[in-house]
KOLNUPA-501105 format. One record per atom (N, C-alpha, C): residue number from 1; atom name; y, x, z. Coordinates in steps of 0.05 Angstrom, whole numbers. Layout:
BEGIN
pt pos:NUM | site:CA | yy:Y | xx:X | zz:Z $
...
# end
This chain:
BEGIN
pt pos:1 | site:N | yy:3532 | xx:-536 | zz:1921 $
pt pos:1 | site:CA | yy:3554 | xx:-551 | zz:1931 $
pt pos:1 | site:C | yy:3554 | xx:-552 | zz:1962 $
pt pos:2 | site:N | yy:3534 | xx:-554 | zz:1965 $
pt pos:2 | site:CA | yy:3533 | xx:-551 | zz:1994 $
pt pos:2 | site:C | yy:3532 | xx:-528 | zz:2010 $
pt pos:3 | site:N | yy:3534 | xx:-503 | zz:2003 $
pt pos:3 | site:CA | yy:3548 | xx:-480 | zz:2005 $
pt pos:3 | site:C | yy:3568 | xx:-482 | zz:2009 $
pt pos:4 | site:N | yy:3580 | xx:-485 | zz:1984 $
pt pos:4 | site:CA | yy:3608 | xx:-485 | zz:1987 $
pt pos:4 | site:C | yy:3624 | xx:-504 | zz:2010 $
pt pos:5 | site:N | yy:3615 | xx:-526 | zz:2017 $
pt pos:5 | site:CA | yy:3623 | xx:-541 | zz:2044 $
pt pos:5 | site:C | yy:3622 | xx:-522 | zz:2064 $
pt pos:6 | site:N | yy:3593 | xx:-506 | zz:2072 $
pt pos:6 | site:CA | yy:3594 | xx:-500 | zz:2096 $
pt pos:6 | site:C | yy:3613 | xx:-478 | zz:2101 $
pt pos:7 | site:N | yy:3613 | xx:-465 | zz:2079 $
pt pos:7 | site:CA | yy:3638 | xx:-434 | zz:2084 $
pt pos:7 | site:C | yy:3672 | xx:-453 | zz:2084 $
pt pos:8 | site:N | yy:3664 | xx:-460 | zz:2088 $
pt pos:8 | site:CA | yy:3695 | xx:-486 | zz:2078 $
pt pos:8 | site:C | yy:3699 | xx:-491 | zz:2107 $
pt pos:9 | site:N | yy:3676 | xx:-507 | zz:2126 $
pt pos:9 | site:CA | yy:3680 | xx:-510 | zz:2149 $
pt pos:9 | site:C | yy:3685 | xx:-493 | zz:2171 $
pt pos:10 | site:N | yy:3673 | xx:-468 | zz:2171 $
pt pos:10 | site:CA | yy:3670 | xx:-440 | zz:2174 $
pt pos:10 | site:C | yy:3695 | xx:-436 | zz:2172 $
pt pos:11 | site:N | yy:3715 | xx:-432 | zz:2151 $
pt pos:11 | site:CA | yy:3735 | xx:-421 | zz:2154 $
pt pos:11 | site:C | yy:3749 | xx:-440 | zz:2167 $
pt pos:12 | site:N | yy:3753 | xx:-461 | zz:2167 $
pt pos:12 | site:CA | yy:3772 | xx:-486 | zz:2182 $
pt pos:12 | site:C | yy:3765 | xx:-486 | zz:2209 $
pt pos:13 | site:N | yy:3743 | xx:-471 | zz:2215 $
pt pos:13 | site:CA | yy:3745 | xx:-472 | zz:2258 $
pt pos:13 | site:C | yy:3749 | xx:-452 | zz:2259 $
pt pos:14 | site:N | yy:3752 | xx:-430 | zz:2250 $
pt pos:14 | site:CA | yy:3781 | xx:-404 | zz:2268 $
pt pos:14 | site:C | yy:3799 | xx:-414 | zz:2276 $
pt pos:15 | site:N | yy:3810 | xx:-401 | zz:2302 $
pt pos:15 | site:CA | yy:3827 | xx:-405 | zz:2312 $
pt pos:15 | site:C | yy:3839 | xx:-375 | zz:2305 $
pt pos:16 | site:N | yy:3863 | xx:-384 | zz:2301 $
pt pos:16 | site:CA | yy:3881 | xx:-364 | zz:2294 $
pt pos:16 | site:C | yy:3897 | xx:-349 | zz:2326 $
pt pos:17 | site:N | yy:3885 | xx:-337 | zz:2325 $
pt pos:17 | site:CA | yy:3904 | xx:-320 | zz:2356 $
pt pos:17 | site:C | yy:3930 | xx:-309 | zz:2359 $
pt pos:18 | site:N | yy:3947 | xx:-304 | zz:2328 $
pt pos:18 | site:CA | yy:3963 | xx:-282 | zz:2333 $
pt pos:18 | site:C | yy:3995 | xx:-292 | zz:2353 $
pt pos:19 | site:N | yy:3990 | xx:-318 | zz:2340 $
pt pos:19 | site:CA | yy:4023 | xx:-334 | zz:2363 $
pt pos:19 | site:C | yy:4008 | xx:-327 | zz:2390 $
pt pos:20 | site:N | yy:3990 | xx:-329 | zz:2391 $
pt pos:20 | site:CA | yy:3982 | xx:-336 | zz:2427 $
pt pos:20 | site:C | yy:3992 | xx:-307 | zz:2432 $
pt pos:21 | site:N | yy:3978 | xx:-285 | zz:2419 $
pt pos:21 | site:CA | yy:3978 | xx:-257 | zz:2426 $
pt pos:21 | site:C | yy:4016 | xx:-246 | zz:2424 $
pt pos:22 | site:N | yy:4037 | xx:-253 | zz:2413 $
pt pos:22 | site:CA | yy:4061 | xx:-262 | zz:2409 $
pt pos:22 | site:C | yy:4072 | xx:-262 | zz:2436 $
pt pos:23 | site:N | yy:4060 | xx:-290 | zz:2448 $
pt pos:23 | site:CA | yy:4075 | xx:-302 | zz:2460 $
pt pos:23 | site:C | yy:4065 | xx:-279 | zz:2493 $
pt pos:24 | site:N | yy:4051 | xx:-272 | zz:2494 $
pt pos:24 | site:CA | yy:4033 | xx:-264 | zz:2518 $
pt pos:24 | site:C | yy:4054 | xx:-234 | zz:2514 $
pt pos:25 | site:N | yy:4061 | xx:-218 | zz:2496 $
pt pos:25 | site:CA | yy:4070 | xx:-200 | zz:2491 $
pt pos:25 | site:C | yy:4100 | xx:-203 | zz:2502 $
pt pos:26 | site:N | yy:4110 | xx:-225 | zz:2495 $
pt pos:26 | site:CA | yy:4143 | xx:-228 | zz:2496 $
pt pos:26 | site:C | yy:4137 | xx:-229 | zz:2527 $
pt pos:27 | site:N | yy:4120 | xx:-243 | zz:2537 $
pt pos:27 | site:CA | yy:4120 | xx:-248 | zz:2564 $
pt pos:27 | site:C | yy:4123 | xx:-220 | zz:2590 $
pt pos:28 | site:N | yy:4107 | xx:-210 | zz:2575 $
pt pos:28 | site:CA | yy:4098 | xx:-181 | zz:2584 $
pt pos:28 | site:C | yy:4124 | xx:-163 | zz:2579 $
pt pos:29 | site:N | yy:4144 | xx:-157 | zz:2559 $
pt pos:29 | site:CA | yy:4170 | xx:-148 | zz:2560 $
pt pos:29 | site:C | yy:4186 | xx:-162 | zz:2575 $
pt pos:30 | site:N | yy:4185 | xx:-183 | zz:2579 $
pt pos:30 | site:CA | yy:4211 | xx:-204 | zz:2590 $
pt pos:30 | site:C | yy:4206 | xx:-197 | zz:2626 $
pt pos:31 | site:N | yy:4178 | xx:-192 | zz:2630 $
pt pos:31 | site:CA | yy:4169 | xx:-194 | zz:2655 $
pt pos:31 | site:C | yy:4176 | xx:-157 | zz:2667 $
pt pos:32 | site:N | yy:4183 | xx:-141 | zz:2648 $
pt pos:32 | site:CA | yy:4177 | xx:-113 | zz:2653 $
pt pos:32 | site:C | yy:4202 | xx:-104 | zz:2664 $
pt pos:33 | site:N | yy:4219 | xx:-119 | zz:2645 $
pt pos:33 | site:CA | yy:4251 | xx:-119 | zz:2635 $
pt pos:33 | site:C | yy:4258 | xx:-121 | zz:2660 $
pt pos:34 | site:N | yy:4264 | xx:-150 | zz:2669 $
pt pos:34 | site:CA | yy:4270 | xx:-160 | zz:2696 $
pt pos:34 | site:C | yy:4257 | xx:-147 | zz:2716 $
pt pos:35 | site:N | yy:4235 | xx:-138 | zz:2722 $
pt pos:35 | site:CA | yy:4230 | xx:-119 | zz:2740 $
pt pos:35 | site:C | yy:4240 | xx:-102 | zz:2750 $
pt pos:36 | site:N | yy:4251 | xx:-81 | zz:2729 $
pt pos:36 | site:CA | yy:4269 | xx:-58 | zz:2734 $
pt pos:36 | site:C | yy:4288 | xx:-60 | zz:2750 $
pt pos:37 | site:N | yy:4301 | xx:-89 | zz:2740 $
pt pos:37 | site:CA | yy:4327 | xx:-87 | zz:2751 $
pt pos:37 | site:C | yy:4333 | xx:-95 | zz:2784 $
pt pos:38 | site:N | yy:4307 | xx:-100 | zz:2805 $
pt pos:38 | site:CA | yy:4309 | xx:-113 | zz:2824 $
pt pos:38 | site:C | yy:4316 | xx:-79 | zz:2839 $
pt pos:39 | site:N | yy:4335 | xx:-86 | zz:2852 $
pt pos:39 | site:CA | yy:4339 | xx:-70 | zz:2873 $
pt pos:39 | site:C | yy:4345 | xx:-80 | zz:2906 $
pt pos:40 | site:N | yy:4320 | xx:-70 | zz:2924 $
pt pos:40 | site:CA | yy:4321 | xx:-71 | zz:2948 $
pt pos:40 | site:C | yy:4339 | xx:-61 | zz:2963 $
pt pos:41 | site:N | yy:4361 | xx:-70 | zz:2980 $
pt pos:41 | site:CA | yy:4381 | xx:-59 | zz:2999 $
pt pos:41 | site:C | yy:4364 | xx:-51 | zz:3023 $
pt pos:42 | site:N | yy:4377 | xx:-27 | zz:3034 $
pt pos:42 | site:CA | yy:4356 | xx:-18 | zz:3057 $
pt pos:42 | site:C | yy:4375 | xx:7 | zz:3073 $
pt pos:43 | site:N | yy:4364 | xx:7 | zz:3090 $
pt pos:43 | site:CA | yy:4381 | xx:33 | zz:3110 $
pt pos:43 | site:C | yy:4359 | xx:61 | zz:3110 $
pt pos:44 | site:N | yy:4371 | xx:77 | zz:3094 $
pt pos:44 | site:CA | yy:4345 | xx:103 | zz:3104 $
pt pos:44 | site:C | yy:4363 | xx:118 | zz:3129 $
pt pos:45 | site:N | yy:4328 | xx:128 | zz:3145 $
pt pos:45 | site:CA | yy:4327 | xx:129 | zz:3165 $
pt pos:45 | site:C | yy:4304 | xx:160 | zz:3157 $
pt pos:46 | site:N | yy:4328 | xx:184 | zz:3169 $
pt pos:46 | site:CA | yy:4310 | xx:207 | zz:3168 $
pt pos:46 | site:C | yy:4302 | xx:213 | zz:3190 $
pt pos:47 | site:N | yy:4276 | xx:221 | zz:3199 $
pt pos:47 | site:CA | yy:4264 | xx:215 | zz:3217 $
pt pos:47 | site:C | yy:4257 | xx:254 | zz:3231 $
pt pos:48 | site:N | yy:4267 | xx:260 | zz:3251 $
pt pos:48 | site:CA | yy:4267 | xx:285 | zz:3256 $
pt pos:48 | site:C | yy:4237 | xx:298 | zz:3260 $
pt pos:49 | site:N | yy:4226 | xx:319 | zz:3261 $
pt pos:49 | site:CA | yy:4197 | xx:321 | zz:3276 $
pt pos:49 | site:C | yy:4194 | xx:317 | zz:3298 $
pt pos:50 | site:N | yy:4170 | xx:313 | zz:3306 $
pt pos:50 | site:CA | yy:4168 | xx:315 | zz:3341 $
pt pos:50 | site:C | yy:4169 | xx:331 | zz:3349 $
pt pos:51 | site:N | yy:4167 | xx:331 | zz:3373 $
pt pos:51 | site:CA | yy:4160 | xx:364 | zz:3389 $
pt pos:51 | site:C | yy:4150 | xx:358 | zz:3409 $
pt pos:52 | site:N | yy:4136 | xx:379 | zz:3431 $
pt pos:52 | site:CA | yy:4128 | xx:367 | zz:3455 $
pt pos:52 | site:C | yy:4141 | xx:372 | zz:3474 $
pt pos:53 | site:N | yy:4167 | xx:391 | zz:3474 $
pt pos:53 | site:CA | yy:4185 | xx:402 | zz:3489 $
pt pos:53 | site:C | yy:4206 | xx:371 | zz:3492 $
pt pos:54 | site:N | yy:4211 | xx:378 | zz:3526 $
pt pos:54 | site:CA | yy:4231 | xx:346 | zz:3541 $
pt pos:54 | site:C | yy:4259 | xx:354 | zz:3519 $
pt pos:55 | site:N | yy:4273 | xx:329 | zz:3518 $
pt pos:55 | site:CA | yy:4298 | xx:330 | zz:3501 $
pt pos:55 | site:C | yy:4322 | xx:339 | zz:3524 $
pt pos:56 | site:N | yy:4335 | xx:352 | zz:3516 $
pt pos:56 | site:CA | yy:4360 | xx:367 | zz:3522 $
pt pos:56 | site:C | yy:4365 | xx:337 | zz:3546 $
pt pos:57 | site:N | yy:4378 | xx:338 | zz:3573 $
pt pos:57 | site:CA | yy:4396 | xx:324 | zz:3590 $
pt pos:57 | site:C | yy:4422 | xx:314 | zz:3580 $
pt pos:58 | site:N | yy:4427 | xx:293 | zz:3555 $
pt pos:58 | site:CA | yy:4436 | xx:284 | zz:3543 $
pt pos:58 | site:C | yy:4457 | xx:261 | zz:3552 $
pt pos:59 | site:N | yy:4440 | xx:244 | zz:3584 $
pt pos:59 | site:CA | yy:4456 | xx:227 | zz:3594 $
pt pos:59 | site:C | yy:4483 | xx:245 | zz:3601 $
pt pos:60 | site:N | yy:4492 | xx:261 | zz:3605 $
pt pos:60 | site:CA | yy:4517 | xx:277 | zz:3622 $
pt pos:60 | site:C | yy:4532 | xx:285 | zz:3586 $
pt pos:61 | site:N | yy:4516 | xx:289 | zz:3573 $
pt pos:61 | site:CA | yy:4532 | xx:308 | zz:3543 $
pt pos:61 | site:C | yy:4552 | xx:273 | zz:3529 $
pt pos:62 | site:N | yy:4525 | xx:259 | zz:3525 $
pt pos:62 | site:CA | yy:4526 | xx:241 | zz:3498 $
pt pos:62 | site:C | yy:4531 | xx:212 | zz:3510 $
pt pos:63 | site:N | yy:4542 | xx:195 | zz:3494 $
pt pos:63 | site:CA | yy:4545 | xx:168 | zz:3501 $
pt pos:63 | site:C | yy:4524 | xx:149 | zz:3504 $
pt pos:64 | site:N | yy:4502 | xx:141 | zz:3516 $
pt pos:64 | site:CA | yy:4481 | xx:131 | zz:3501 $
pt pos:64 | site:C | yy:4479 | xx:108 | zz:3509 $
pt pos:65 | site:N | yy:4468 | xx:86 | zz:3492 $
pt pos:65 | site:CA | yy:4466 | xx:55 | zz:3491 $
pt pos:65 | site:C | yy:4436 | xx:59 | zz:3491 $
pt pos:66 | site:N | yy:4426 | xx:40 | zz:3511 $
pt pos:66 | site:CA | yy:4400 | xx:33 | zz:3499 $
pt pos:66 | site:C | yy:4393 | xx:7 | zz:3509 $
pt pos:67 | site:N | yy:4378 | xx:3 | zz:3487 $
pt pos:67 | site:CA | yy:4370 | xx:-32 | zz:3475 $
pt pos:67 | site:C | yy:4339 | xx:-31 | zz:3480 $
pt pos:68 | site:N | yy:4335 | xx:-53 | zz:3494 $
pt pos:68 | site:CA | yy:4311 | xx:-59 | zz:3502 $
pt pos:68 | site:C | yy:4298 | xx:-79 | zz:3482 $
pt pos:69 | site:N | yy:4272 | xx:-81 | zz:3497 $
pt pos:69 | site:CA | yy:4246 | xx:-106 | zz:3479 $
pt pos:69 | site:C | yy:4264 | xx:-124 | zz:3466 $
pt pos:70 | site:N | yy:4275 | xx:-140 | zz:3481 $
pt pos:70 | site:CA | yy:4293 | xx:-164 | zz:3478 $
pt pos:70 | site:C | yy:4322 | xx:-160 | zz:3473 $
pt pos:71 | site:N | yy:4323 | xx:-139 | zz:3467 $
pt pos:71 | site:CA | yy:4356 | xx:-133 | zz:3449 $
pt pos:71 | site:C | yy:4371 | xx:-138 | zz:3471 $
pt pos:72 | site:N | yy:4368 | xx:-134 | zz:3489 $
pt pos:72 | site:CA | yy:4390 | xx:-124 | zz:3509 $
pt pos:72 | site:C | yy:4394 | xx:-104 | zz:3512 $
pt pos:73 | site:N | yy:4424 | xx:-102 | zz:3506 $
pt pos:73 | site:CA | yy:4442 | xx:-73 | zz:3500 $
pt pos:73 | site:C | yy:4462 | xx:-59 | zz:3537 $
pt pos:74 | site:N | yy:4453 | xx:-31 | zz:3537 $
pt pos:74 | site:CA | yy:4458 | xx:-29 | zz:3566 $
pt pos:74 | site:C | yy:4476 | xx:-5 | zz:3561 $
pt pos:75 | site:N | yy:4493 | xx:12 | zz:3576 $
pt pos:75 | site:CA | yy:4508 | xx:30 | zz:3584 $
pt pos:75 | site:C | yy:4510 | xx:42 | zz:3609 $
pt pos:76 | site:N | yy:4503 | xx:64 | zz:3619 $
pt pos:76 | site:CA | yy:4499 | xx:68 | zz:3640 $
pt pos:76 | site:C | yy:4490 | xx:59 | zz:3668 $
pt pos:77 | site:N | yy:4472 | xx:34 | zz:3653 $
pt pos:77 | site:CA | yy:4462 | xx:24 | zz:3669 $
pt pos:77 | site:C | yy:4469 | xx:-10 | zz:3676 $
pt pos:78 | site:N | yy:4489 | xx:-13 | zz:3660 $
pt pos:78 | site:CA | yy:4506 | xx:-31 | zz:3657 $
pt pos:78 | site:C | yy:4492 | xx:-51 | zz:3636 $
pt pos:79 | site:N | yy:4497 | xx:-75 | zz:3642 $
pt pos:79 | site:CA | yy:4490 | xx:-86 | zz:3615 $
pt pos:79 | site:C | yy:4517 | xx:-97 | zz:3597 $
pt pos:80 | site:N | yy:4516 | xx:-94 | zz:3575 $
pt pos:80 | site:CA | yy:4542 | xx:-105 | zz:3561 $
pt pos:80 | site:C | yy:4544 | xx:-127 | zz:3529 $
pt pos:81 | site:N | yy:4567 | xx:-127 | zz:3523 $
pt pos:81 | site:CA | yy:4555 | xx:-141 | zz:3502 $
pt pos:81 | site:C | yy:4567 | xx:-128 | zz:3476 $
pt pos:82 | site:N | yy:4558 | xx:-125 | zz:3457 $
pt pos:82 | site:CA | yy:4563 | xx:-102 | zz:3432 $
pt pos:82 | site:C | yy:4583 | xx:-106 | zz:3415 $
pt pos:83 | site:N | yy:4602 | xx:-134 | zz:3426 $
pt pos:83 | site:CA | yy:4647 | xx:-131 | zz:3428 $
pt pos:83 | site:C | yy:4650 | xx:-108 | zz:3442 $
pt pos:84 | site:N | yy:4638 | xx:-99 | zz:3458 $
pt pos:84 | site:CA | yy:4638 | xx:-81 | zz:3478 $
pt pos:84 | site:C | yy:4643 | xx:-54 | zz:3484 $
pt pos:85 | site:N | yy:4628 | xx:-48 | zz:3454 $
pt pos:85 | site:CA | yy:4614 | xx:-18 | zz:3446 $
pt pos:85 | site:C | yy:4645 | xx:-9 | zz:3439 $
pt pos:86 | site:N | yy:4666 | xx:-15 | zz:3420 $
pt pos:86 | site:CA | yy:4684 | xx:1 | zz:3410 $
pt pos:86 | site:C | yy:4699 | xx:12 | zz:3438 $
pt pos:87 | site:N | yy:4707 | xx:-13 | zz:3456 $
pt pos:87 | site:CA | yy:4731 | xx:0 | zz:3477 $
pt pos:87 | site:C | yy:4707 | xx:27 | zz:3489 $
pt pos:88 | site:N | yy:4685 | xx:14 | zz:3498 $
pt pos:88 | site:CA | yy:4671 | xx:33 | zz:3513 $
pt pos:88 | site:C | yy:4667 | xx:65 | zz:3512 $
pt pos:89 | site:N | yy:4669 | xx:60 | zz:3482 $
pt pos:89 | site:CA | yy:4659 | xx:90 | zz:3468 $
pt pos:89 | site:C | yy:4690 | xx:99 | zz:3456 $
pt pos:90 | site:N | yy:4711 | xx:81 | zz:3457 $
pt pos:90 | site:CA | yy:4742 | xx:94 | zz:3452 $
pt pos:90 | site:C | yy:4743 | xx:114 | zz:3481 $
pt pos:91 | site:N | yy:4740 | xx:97 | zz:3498 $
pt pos:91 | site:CA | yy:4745 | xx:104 | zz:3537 $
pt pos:91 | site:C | yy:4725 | xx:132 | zz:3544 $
pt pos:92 | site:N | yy:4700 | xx:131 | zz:3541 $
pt pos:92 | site:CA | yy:4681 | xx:147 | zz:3536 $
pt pos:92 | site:C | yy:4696 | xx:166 | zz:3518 $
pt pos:93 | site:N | yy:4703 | xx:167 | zz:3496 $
pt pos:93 | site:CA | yy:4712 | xx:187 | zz:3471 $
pt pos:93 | site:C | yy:4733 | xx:210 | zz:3486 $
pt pos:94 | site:N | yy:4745 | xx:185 | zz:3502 $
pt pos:94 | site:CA | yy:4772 | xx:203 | zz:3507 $
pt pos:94 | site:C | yy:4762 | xx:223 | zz:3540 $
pt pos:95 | site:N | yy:4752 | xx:212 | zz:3549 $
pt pos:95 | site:CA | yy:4739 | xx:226 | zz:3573 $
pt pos:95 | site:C | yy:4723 | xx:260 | zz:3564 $
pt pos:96 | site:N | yy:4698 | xx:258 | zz:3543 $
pt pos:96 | site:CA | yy:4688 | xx:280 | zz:3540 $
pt pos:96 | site:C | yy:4689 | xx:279 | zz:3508 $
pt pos:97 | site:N | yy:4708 | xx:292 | zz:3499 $
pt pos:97 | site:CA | yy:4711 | xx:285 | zz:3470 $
pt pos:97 | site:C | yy:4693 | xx:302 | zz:3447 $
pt pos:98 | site:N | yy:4678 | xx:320 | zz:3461 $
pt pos:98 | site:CA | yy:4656 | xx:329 | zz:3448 $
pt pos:98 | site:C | yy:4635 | xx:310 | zz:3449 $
pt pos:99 | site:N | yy:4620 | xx:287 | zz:3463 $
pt pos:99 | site:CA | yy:4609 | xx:270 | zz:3464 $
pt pos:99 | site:C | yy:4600 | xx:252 | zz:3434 $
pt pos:100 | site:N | yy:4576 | xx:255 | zz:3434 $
pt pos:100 | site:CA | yy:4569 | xx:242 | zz:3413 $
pt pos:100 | site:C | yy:4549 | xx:220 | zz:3420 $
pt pos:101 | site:N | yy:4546 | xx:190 | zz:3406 $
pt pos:101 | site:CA | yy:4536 | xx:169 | zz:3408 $
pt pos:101 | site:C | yy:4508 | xx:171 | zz:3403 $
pt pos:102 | site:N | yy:4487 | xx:167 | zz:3415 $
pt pos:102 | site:CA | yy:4463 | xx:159 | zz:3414 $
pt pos:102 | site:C | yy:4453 | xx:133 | zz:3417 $
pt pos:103 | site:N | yy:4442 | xx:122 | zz:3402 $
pt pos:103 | site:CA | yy:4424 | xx:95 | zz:3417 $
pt pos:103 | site:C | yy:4398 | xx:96 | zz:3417 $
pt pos:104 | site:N | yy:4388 | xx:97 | zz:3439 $
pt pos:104 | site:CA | yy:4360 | xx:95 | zz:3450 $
pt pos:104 | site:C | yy:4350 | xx:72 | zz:3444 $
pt pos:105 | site:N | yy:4335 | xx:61 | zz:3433 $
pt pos:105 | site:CA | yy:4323 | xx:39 | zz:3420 $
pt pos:105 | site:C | yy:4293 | xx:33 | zz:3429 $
pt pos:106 | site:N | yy:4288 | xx:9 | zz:3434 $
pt pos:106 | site:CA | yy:4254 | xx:10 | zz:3436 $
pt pos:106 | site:C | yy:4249 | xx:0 | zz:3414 $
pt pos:107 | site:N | yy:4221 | xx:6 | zz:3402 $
pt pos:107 | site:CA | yy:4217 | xx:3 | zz:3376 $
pt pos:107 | site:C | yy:4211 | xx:-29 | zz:3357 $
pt pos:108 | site:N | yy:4218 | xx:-41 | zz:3383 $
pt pos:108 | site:CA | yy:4208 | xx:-68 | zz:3367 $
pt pos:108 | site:C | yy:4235 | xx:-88 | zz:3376 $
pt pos:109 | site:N | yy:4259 | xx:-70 | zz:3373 $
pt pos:109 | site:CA | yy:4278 | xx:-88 | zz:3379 $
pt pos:109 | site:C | yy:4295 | xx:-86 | zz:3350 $
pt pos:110 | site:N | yy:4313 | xx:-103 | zz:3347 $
pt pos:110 | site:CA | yy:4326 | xx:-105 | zz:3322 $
pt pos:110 | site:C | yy:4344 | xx:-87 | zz:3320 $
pt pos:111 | site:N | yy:4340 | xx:-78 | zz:3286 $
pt pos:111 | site:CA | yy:4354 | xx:-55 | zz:3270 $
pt pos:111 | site:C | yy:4388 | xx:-62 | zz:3266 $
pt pos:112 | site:N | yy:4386 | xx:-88 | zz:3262 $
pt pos:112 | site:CA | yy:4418 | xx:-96 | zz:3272 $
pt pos:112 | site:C | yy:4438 | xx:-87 | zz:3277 $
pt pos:113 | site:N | yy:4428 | xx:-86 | zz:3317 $
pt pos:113 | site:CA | yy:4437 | xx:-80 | zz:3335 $
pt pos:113 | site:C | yy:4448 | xx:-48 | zz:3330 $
pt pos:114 | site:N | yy:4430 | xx:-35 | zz:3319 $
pt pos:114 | site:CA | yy:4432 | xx:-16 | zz:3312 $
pt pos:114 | site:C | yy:4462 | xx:3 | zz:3293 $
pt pos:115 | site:N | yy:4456 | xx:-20 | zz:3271 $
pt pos:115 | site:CA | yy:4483 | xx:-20 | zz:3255 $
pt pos:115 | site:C | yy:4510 | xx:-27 | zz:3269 $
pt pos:116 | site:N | yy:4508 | xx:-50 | zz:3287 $
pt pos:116 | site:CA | yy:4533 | xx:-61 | zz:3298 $
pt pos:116 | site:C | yy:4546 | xx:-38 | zz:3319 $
pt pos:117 | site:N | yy:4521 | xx:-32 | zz:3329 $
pt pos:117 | site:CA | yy:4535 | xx:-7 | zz:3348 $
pt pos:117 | site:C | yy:4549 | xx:25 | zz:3337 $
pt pos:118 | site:N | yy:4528 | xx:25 | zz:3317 $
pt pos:118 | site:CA | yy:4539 | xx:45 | zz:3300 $
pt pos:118 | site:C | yy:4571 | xx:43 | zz:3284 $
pt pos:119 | site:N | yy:4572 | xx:16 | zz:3273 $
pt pos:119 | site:CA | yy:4596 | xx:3 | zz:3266 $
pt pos:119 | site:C | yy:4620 | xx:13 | zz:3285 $
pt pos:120 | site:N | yy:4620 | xx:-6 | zz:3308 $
pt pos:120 | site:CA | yy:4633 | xx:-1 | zz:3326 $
pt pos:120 | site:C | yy:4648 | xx:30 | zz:3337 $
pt pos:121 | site:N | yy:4612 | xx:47 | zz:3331 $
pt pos:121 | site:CA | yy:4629 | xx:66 | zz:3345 $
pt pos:121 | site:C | yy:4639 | xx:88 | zz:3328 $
pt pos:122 | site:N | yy:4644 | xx:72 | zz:3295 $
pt pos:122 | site:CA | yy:4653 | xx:99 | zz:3277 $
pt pos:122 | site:C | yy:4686 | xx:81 | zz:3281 $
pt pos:123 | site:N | yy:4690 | xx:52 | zz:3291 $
pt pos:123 | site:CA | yy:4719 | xx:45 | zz:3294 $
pt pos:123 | site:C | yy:4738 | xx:57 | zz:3313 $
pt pos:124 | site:N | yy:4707 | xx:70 | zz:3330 $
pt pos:124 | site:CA | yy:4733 | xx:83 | zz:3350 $
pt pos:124 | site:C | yy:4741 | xx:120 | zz:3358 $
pt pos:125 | site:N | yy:4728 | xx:119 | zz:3329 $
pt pos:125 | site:CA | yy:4733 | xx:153 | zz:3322 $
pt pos:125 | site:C | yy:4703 | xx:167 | zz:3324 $
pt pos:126 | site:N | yy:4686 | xx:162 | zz:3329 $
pt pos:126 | site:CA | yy:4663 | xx:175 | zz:3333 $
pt pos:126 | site:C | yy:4643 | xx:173 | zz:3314 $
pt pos:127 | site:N | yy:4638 | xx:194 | zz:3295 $
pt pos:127 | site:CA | yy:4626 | xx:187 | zz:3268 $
pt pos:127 | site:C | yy:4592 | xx:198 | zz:3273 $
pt pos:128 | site:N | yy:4585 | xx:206 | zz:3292 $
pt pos:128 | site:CA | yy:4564 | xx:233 | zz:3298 $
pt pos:128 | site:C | yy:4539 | xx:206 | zz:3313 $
pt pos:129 | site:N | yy:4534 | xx:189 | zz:3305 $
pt pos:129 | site:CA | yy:4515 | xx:166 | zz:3312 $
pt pos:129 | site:C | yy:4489 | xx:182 | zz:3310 $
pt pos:130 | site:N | yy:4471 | xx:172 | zz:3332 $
pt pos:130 | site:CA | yy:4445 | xx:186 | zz:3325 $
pt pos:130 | site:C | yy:4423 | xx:160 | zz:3339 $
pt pos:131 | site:N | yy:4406 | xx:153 | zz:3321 $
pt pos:131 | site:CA | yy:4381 | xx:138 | zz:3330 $
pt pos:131 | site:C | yy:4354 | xx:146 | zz:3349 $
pt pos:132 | site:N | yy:4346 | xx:144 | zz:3369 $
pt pos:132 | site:CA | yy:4322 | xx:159 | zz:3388 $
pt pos:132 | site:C | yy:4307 | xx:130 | zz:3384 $
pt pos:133 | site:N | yy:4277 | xx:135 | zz:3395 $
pt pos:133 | site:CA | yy:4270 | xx:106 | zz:3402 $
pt pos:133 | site:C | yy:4248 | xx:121 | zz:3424 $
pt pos:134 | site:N | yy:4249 | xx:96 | zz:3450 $
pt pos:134 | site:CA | yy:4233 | xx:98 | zz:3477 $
pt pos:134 | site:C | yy:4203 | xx:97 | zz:3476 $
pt pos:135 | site:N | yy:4195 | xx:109 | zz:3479 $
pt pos:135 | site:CA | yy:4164 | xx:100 | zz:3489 $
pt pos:135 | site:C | yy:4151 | xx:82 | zz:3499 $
# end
């Protein structure tokens, strides 16, 4: 009789795992599921090779903006503000109309700036945008 108790108790302290293992499972699909679906917005940015040869004399060809440390945006020397960029690069457009937009960028200034100028200067006919960044 007292056998029979102890296999008695024996079986009454298992713990049954399979809900736990269930629930850990659903978790694991629910978690996989929603994963998929996150998509990051982002700007790709193809990046040319280097070379060690100087770049073509570009100030005289091309329009170029460049934006410093502190996101100050300049034009020939000029400083301006990036309401700016469309008339500038309409006026510019019509002067050397083979002219295409560059912005010289230093590397730790905002990507932004980047877009807004680009923005600007596909409003005023000039679709040929190109990104450099300063040393």
């Amino acid at each position: 009789m007292a056998l029979g108790k102890r296999r008695k108790e024996e079986e009454e302290s298992n713990i049954d795992m399979t809900p736990m293992l269930d629930v850990v499972f659903i978790m694991l699909i629910f978690f996989i599921v929603t994963a998929s679906f996150v998509n990051e917005s982002g700007l790709d940015v193809n990046r040319p090779p280097t070379s060690d040869e100087p770049p073509p004399d570009s100030e005289n060809t091309n329009i170029v903006f460049r934006v410093s440390e502190s996101n100050e945006l300049t034009l020939e020397g000029r400083r301006i503000d990036v309401r700016a960029v469309r008339a500038n690069v309409e006026r510019m457009h019509a002067e050397k109309p083979e002219a295409k937009v560059v912005v010289s960028a230093h590397p730790k200034s905002k990507t932004e700036l980047f877009v807004l100028i680009s923005d600007q200067a596909r409003e005023a006919g000039v679709y040929d945008v190109s990104l450099s960044t300063d040393e």
